[in-house]
N, CA, C and O atoms as a DFTB+ gen file, in Angstrom:
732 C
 N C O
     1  1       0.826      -1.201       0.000
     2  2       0.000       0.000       0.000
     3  2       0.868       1.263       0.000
     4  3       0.601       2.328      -0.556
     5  1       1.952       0.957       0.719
     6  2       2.641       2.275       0.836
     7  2       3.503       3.138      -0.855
     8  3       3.936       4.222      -1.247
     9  1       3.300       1.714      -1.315
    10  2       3.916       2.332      -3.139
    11  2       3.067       2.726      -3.372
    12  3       3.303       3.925      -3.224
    13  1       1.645       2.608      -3.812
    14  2       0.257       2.885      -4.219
    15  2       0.481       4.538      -3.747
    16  3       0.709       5.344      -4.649
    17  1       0.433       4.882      -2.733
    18  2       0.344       5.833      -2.133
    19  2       0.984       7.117      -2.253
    20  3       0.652       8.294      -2.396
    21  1       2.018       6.437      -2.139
    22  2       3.708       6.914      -2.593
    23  2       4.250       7.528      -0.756
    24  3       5.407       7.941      -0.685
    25  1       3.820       7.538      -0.088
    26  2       4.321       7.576       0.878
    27  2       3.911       6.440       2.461
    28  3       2.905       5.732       2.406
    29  1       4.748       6.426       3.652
    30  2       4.427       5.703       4.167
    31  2       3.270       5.937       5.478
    32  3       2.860       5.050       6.226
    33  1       2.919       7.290       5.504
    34  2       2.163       7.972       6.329
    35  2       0.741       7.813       5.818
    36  3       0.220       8.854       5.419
    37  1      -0.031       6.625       5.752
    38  2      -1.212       6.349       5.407
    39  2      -2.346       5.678       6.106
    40  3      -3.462       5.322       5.726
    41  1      -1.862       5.632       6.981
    42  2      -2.586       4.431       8.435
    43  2      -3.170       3.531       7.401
    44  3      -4.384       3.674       7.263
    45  1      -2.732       2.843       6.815
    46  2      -3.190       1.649       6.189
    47  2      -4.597       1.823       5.350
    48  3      -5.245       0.841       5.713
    49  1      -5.389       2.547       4.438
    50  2      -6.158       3.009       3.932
    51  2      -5.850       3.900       2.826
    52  3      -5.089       4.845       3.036
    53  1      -6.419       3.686       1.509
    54  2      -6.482       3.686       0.059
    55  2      -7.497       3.942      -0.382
    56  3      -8.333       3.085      -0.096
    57  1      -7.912       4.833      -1.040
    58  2      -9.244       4.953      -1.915
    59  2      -8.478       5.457      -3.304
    60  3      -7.447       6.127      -3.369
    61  1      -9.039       5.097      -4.061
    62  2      -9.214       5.876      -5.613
    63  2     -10.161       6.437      -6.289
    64  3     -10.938       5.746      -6.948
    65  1     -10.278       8.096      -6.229
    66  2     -11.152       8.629      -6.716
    67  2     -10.961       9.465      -7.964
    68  3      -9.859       9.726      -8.447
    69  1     -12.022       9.824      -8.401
    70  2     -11.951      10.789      -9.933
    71  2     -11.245      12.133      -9.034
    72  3     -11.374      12.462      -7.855
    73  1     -10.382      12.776     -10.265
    74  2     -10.253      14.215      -9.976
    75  2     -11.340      14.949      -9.157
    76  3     -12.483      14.553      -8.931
    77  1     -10.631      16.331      -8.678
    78  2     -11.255      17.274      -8.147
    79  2     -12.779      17.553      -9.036
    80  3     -12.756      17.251     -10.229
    81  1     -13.621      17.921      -8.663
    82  2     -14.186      18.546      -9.847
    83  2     -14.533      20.372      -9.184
    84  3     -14.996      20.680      -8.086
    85  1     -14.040      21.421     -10.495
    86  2     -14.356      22.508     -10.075
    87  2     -15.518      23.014     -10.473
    88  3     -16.257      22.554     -11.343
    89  1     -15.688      24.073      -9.756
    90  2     -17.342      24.600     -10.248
    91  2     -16.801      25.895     -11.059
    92  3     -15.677      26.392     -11.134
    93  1     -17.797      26.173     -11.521
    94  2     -17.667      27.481     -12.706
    95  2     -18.352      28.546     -11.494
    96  3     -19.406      28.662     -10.868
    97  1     -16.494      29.490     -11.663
    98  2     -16.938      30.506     -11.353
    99  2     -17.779      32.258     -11.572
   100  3     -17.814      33.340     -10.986
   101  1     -18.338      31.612     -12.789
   102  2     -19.285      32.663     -13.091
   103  2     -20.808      32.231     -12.432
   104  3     -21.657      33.054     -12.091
   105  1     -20.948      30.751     -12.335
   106  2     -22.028      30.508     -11.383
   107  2     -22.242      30.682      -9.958
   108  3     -23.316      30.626      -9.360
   109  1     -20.966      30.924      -9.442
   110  2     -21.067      31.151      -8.015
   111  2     -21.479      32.735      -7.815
   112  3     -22.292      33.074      -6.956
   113  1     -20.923      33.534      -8.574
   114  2     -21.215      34.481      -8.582
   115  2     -22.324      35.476      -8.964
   116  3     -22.455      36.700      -8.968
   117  1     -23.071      34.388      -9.285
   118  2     -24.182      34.853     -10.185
   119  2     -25.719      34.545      -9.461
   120  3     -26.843      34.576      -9.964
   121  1     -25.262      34.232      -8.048
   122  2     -26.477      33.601      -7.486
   123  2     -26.915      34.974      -6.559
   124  3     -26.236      35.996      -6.650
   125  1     -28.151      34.904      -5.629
   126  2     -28.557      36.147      -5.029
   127  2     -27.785      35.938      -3.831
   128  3     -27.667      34.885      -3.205
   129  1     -27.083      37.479      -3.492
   130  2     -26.111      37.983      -2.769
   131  2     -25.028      36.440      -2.497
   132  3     -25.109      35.682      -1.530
   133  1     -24.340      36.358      -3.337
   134  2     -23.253      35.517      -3.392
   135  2     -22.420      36.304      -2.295
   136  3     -22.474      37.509      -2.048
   137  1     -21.588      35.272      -1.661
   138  2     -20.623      35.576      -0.218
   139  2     -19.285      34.476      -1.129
   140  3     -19.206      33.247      -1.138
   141  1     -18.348      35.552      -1.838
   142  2     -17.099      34.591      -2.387
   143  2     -15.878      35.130      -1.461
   144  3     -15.807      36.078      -0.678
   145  1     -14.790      33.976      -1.937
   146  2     -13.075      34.400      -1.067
   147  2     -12.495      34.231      -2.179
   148  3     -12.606      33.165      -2.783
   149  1     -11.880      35.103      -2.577
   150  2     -11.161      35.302      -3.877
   151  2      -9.681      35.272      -3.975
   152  3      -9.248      36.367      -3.618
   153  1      -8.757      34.476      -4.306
   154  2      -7.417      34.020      -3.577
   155  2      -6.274      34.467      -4.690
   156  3      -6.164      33.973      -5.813
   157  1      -5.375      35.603      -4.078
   158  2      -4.949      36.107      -5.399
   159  2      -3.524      35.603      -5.226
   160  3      -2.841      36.456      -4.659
   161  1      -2.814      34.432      -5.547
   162  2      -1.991      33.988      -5.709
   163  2      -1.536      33.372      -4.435
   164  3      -0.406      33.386      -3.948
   165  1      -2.631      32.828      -3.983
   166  2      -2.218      32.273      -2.541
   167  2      -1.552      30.564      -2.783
   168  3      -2.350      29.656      -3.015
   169  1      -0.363      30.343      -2.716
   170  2       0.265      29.563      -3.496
   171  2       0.774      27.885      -2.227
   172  3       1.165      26.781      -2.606
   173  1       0.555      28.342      -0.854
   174  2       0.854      27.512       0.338
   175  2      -0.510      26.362       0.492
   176  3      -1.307      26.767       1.338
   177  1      -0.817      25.374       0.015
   178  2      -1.676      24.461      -0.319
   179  2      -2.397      24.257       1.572
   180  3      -3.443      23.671       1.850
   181  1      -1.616      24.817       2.394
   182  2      -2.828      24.583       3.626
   183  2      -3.298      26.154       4.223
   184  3      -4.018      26.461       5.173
   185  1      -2.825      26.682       3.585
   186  2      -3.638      28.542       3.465
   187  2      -4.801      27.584       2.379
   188  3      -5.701      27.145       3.096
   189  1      -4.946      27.279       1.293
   190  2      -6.169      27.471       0.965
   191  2      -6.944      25.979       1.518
   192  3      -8.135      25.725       1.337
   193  1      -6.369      25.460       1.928
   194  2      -7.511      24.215       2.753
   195  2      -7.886      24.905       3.960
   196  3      -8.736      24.440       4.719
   197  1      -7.239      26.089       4.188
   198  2      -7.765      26.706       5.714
   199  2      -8.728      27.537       5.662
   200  3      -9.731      27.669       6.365
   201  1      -8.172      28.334       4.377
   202  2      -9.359      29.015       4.022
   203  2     -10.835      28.695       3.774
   204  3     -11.750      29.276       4.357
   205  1     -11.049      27.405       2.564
   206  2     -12.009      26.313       2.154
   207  2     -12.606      26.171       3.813
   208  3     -13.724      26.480       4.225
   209  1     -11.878      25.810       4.295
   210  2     -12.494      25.592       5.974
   211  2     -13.273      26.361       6.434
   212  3     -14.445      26.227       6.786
   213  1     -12.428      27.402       6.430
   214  2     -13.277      29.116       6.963
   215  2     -14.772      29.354       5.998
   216  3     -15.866      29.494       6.545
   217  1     -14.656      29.363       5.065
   218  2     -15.596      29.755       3.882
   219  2     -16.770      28.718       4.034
   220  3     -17.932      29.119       4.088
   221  1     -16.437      27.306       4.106
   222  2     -17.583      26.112       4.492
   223  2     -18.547      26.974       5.734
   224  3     -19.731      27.257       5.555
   225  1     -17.860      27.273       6.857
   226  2     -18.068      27.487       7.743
   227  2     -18.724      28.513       8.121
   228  3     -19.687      28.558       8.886
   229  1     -17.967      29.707       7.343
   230  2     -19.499      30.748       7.145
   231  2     -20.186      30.850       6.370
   232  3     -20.489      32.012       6.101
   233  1     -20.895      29.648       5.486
   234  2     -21.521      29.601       4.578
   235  2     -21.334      30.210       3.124
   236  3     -22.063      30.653       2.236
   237  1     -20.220      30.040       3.301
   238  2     -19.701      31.133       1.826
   239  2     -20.304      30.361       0.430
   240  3     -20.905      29.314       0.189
   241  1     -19.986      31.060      -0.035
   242  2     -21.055      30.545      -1.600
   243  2     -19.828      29.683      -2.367
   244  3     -20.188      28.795      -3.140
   245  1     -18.195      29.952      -2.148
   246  2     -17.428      29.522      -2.725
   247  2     -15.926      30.415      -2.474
   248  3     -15.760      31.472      -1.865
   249  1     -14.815      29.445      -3.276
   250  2     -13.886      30.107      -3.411
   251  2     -13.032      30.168      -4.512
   252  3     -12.943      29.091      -5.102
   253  1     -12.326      31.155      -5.011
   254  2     -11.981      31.770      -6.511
   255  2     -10.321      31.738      -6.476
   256  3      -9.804      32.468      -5.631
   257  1      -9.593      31.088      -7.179
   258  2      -8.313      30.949      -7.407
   259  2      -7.942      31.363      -8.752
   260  3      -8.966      31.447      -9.430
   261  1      -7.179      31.577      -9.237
   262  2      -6.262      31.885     -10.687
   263  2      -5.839      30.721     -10.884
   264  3      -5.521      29.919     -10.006
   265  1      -5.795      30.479     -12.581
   266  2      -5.397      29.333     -12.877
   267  2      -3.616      29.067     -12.355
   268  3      -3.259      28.022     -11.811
   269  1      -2.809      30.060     -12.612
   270  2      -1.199      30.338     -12.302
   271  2      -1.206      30.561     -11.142
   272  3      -2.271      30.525     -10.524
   273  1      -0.193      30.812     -10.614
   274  2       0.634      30.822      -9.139
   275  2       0.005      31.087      -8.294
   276  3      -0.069      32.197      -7.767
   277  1      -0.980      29.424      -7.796
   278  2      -1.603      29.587      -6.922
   279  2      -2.007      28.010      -6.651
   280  3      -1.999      27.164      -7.546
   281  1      -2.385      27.728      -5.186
   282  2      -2.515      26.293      -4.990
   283  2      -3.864      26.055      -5.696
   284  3      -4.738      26.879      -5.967
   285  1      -3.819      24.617      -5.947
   286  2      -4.806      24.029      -6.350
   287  2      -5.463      22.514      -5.355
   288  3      -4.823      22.085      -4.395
   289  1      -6.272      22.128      -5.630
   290  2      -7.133      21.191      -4.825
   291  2      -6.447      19.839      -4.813
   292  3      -6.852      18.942      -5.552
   293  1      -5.487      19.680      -4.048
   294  2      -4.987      18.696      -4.002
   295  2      -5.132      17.713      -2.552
   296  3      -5.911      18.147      -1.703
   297  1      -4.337      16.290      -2.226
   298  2      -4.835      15.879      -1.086
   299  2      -4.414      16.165       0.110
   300  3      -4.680      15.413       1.048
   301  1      -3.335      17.850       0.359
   302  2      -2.965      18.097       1.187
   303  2      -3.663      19.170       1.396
   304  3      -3.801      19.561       2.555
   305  1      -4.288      19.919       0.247
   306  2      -5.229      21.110       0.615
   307  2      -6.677      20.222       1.315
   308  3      -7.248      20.822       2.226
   309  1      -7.236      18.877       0.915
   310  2      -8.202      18.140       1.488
   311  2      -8.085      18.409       3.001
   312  3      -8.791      19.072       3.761
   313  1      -6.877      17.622       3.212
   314  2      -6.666      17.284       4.674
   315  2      -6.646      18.765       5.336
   316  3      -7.105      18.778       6.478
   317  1      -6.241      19.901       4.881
   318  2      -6.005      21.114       5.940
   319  2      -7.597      21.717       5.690
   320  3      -7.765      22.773       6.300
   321  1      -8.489      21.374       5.113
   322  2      -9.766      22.091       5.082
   323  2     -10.500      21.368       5.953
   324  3     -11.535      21.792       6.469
   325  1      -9.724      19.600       6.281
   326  2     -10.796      18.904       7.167
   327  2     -11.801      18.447       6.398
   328  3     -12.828      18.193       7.026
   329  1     -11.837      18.219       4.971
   330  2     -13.041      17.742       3.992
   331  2     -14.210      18.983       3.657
   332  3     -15.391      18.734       3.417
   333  1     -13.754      20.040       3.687
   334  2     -14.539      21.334       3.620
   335  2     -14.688      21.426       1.981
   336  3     -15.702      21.770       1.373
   337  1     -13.426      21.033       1.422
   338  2     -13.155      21.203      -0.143
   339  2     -14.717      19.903      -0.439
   340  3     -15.294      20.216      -1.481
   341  1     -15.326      18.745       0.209
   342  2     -15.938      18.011      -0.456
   343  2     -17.407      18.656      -0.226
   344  3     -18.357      17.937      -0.534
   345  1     -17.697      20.033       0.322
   346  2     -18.892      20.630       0.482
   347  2     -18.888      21.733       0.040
   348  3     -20.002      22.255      -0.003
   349  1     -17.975      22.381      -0.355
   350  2     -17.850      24.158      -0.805
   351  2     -17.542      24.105      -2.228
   352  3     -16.883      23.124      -2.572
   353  1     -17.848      24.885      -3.074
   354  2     -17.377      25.027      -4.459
   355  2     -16.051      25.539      -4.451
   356  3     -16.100      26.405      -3.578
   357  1     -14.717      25.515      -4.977
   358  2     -13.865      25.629      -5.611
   359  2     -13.941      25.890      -6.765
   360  3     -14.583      25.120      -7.480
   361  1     -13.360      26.974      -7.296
   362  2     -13.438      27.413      -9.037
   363  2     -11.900      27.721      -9.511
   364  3     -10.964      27.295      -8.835
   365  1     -11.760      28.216     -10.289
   366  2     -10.477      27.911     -10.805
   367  2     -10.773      29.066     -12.523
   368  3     -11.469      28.672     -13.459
   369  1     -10.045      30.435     -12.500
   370  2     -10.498      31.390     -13.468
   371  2      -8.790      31.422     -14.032
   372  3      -7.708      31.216     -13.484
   373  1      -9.239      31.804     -15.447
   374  2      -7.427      31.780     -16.128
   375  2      -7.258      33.748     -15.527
   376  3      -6.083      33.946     -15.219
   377  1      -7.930      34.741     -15.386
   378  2      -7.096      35.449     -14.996
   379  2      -8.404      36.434     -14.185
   380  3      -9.378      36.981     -14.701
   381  1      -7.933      36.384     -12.631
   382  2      -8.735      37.113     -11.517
   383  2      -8.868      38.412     -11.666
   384  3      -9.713      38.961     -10.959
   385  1      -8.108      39.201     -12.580
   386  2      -8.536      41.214     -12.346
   387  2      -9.472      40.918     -13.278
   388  3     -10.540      41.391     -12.888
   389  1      -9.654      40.115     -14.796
   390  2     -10.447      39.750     -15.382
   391  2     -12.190      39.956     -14.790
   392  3     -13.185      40.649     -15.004
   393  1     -11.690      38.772     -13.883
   394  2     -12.532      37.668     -13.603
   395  2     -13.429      38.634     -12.495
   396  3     -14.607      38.279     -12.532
   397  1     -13.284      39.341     -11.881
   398  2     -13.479      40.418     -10.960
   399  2     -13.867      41.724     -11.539
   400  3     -14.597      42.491     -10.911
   401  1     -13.434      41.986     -12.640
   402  2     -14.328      43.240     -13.161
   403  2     -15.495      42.476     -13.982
   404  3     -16.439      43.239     -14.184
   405  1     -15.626      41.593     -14.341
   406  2     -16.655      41.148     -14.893
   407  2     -17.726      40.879     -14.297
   408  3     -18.835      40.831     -14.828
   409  1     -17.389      40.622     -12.774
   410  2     -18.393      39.935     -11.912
   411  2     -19.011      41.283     -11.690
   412  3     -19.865      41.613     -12.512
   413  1     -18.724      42.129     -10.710
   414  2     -19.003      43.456     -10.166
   415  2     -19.948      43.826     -10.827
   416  3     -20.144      43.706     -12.036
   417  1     -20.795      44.468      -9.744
   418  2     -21.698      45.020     -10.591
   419  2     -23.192      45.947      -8.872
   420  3     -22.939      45.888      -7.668
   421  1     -23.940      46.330      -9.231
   422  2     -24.510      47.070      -7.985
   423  2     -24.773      45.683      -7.102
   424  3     -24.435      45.750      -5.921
   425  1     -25.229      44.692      -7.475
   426  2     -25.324      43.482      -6.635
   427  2     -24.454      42.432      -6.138
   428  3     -24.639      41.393      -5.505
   429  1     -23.269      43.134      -6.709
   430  2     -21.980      42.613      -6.102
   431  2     -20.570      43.277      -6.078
   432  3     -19.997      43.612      -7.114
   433  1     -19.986      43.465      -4.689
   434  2     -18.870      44.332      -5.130
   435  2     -17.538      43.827      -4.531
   436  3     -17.621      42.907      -3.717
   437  1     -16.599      44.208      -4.768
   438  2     -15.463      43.870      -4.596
   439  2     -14.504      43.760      -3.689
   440  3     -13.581      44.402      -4.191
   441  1     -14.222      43.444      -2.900
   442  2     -13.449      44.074      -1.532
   443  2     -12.177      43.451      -1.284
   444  3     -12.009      42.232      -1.280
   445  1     -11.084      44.506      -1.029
   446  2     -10.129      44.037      -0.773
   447  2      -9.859      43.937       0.270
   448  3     -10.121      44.854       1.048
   449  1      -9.095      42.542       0.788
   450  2      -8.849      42.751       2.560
   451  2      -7.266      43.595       2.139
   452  3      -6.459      43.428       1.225
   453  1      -7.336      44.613       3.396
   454  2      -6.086      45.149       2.907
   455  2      -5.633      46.079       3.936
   456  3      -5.436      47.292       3.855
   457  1      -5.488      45.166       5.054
   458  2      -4.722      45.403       6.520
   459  2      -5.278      46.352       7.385
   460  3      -6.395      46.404       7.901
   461  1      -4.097      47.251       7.471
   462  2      -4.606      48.627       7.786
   463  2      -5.186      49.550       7.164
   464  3      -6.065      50.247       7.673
   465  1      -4.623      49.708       5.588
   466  2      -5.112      51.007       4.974
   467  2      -6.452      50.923       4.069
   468  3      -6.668      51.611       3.072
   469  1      -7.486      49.735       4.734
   470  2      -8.576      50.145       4.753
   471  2     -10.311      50.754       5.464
   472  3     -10.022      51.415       6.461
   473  1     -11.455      50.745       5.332
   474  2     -11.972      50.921       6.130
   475  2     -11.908      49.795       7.510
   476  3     -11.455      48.653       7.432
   477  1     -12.183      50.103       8.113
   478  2     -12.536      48.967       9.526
   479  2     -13.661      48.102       9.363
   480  3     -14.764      48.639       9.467
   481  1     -13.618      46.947       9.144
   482  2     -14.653      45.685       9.158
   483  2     -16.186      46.095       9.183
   484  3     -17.164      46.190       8.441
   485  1     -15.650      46.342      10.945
   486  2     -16.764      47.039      11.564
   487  2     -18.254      48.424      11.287
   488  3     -19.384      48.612      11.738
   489  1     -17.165      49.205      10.115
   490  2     -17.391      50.491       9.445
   491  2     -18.492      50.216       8.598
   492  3     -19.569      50.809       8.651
   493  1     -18.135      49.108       7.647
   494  2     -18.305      48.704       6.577
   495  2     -19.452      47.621       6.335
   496  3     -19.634      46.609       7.011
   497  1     -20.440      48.194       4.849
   498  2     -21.748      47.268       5.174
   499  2     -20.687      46.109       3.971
   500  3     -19.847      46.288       3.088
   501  1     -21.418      44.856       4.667
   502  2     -20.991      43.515       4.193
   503  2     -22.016      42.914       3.955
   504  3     -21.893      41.850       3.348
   505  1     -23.094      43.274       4.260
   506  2     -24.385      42.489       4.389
   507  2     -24.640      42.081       2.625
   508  3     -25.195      40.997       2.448
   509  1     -24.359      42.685       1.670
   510  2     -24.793      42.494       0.251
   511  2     -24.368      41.546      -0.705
   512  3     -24.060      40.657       0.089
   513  1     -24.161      41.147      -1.639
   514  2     -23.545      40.623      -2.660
   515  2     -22.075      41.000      -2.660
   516  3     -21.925      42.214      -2.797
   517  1     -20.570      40.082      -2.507
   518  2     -19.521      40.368      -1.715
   519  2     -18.516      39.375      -2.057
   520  3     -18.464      38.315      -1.433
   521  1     -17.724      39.640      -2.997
   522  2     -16.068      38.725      -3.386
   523  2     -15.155      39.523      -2.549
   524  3     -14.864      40.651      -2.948
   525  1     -14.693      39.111      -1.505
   526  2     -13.474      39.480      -1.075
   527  2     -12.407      38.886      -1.863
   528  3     -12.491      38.000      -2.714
   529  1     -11.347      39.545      -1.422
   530  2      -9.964      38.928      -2.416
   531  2      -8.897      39.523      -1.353
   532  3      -8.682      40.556      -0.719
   533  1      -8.280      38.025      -1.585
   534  2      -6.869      38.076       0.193
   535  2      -5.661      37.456      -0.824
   536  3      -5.428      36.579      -1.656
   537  1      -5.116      38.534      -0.145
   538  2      -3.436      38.200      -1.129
   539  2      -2.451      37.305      -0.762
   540  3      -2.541      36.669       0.289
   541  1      -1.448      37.183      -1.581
   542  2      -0.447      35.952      -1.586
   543  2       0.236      36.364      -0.456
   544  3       0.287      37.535      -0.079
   545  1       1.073      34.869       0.412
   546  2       1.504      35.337       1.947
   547  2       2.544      36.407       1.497
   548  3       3.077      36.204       0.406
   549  1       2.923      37.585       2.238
   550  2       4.221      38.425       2.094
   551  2       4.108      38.635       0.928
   552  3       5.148      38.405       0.310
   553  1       2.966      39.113       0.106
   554  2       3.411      40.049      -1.057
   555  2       1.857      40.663      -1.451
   556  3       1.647      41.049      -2.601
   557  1       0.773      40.723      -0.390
   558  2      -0.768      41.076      -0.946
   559  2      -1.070      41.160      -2.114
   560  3      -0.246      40.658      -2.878
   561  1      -2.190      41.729      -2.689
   562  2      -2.854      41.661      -3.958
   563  2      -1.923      42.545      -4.929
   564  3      -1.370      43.620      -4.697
   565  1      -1.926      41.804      -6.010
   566  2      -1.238      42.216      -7.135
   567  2      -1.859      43.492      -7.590
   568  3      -3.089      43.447      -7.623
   569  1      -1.298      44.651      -7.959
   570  2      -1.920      46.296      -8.439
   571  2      -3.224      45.601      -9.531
   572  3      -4.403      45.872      -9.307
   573  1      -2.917      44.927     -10.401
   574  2      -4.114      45.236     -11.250
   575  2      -5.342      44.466     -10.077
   576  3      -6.348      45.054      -9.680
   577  1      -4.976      43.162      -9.716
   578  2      -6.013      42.704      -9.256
   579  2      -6.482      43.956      -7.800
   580  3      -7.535      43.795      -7.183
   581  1      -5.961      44.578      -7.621
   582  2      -6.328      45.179      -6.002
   583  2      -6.978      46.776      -6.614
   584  3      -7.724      47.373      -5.838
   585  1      -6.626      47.543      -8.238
   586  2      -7.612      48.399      -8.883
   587  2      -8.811      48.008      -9.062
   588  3      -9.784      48.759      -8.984
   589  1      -8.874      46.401      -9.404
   590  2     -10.076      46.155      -9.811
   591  2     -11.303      46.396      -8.665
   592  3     -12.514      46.545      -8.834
   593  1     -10.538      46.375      -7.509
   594  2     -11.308      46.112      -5.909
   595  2     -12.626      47.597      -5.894
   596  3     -12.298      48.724      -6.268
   597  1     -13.957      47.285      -5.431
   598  2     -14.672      48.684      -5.359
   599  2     -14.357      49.058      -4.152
   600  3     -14.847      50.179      -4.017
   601  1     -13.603      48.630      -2.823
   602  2     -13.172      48.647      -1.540
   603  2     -12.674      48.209      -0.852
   604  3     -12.532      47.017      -1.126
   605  1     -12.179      48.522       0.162
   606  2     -11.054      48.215       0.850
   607  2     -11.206      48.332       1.974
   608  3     -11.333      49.424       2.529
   609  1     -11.233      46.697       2.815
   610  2     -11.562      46.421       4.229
   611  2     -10.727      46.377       5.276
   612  3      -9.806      45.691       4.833
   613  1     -10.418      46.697       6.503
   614  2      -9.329      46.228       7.118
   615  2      -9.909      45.832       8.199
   616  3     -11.053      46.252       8.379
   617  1      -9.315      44.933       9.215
   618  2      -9.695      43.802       9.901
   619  2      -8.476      44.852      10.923
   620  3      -7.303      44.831      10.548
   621  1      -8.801      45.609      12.014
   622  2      -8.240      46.118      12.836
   623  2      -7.340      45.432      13.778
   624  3      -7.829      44.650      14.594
   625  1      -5.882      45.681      13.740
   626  2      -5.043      44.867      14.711
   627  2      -4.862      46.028      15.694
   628  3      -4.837      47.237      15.467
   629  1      -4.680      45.001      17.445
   630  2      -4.537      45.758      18.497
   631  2      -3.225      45.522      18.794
   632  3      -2.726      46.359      19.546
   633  1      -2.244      44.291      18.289
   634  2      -0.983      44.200      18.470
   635  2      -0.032      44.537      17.913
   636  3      -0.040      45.344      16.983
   637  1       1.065      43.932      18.421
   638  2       2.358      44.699      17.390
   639  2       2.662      44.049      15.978
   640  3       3.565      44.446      15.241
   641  1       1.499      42.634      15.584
   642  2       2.176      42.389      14.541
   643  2       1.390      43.130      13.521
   644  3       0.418      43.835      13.791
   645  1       1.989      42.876      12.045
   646  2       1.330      44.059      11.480
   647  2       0.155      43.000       9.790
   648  3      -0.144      43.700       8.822
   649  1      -0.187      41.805       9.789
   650  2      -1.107      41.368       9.558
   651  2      -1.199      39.946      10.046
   652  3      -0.492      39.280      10.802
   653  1      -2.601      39.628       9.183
   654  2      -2.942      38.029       9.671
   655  2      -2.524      37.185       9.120
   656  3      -1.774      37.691       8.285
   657  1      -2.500      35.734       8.982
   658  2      -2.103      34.727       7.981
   659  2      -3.273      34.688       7.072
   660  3      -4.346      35.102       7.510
   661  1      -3.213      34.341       6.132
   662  2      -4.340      34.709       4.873
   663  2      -5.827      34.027       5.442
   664  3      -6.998      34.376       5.298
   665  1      -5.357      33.205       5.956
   666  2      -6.573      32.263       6.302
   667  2      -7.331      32.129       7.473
   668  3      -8.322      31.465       7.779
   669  1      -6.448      33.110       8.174
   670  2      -7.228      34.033       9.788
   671  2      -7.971      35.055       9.203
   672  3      -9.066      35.396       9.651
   673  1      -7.466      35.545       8.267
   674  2      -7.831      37.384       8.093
   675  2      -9.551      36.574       7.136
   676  3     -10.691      36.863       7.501
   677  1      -9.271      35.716       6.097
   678  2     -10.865      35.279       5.501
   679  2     -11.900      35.079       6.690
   680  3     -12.983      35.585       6.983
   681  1     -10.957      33.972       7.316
   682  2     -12.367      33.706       8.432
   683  2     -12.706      34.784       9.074
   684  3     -13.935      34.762       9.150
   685  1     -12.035      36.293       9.890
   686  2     -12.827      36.857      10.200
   687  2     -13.752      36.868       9.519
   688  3     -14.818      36.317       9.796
   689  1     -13.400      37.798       8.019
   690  2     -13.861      38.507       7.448
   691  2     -15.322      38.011       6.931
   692  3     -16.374      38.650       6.918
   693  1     -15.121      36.951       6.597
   694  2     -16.144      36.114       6.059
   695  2     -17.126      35.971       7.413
   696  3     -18.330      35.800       7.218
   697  1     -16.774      36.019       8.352
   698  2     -17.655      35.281       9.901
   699  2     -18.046      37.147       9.580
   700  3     -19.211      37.186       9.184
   701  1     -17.638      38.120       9.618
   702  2     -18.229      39.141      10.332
   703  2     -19.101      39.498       8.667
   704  3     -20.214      39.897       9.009
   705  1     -19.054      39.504       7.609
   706  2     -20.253      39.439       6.381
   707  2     -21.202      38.311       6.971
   708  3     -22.174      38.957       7.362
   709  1     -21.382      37.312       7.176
   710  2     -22.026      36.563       7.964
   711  2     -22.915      37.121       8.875
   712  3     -24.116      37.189       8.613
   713  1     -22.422      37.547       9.972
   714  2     -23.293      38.054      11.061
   715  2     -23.888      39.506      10.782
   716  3     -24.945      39.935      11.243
   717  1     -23.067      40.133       9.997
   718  2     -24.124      41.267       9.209
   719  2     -25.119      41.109       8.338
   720  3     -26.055      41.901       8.226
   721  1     -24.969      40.088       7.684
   722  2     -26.245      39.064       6.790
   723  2     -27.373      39.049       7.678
   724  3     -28.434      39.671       7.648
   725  1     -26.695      37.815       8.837
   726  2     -27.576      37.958       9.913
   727  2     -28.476      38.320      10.994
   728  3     -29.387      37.919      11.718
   729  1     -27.631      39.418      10.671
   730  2     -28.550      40.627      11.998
   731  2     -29.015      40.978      11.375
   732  3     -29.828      41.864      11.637
C-alpha cells in the first residue's frame, strides 16, 4: 500500500477517486447575494484548505483561485480544510482582475482585505452581494487585481504584529459578512 500511495504515512487506507471537480466561477457568482473568497496567488496548499475551511463554515457561496501561481485542490489542501473542499465550491479562473471586473456590478462588489489602509470591518456594510480577495503570503494583492477592488476592508489589529495569515484574516472577514447578513 505504501507504493500505491507513494508515501508511508497512510494508516493503512487507500481509496481511488476521480479528480477534483471545479465549479464554474461565473455561477457562483451569479447567485442572489453571493458571499465569495477570492485568492490572489495564494500559493501555500494549507492557506487554501484553511481558508475552504473558513468559507464552508461561514456559509460562503465559494472560493476563486487563478489558474497560475496559486494552490490548487490537491490531497494536502483536502486534509487542511478537514473535507470542507468536499462541500464548498472551488473554481479555478485563467485570470482574476479579469474575472473580478466582470463579476461586479450594484449586486456585487469587490473588496479588498487590505490590513490597515482600509476601512474597519466594523465600518463597513458587508451584508450584500460580496467577493473578497486576500493576497499571496508576504506580497498582498497584485496592483491590477487590487484596482479592480470597489473597496477596501481592514480587519483592525490591536498588536504589534502588522497582519494576519491569509486564512485568519478570511475567516474573520467572512464570519463578520455573515453576522451582518444575519442581523
Amino acid at each position: 500500500i505504501s507504493e500505491a500511495v507513494g508515501t508511508r504515512d497512510h494508516q493503512g487506507v487507500l481509496a481511488w477517486c476521480e479528480p477534483y471537480r471545479y465549479a464554474d466561477a461565473y455561477e457562483l457568482a451569479a447567485g442572489e447575494r453571493p458571499l465569495l473568497a477570492c485568492l490572489d496567488q495564494v500559493s501555500d496548499p494549507r492557506n487554501l484548505g484553511a481558508v475552504c475551511r473558513s468559507a464552508e463554515g461561514a456559509g460562503a457561496t465559494g472560493v476563486v483561485v487563478p489558474a497560475h501561481g496559486s494552490a490548487r485542490v490537491t490531497p494536502a489542501v483536502c486534509r487542511a480544510s478537514a473535507g470542507a473542499v468536499e462541500h464548498l465550491p472551488v473554481a479555478v479562473v485563467t485570470n482574476l482582475a479579469r474575472y473580478l471586473a466582470e463579476i461586479k456590478g450594484d449586486d456585487l462588489w469587490i473588496a479588498a482585505a487590505a490590513g490597515e489602509s482600509g476601512t474597519p470591518m466594523w465600518q463597513t456594510d458587508l451584508s450584500g452581494g460580496l467577493a473578497f480577495v486576500f493576497g499571496a503570503e508576504g506580497k498582498g494583492l497584485r496592483p491590477l487585481v487590487r484596482r479592480t477592488c470597489d473597496l477596501a476592508v481592514a480587519i483592525p489589529q490591536l498588536g504589534r504584529v502588522e497582519s494576519l495569515n491569509v486564512s485568519v484574516a478570511a475567516a474573520v472577514l467572512l464570519y463578520e459578512a455573515r453576522r451582518q447578513r444575519d442581523g
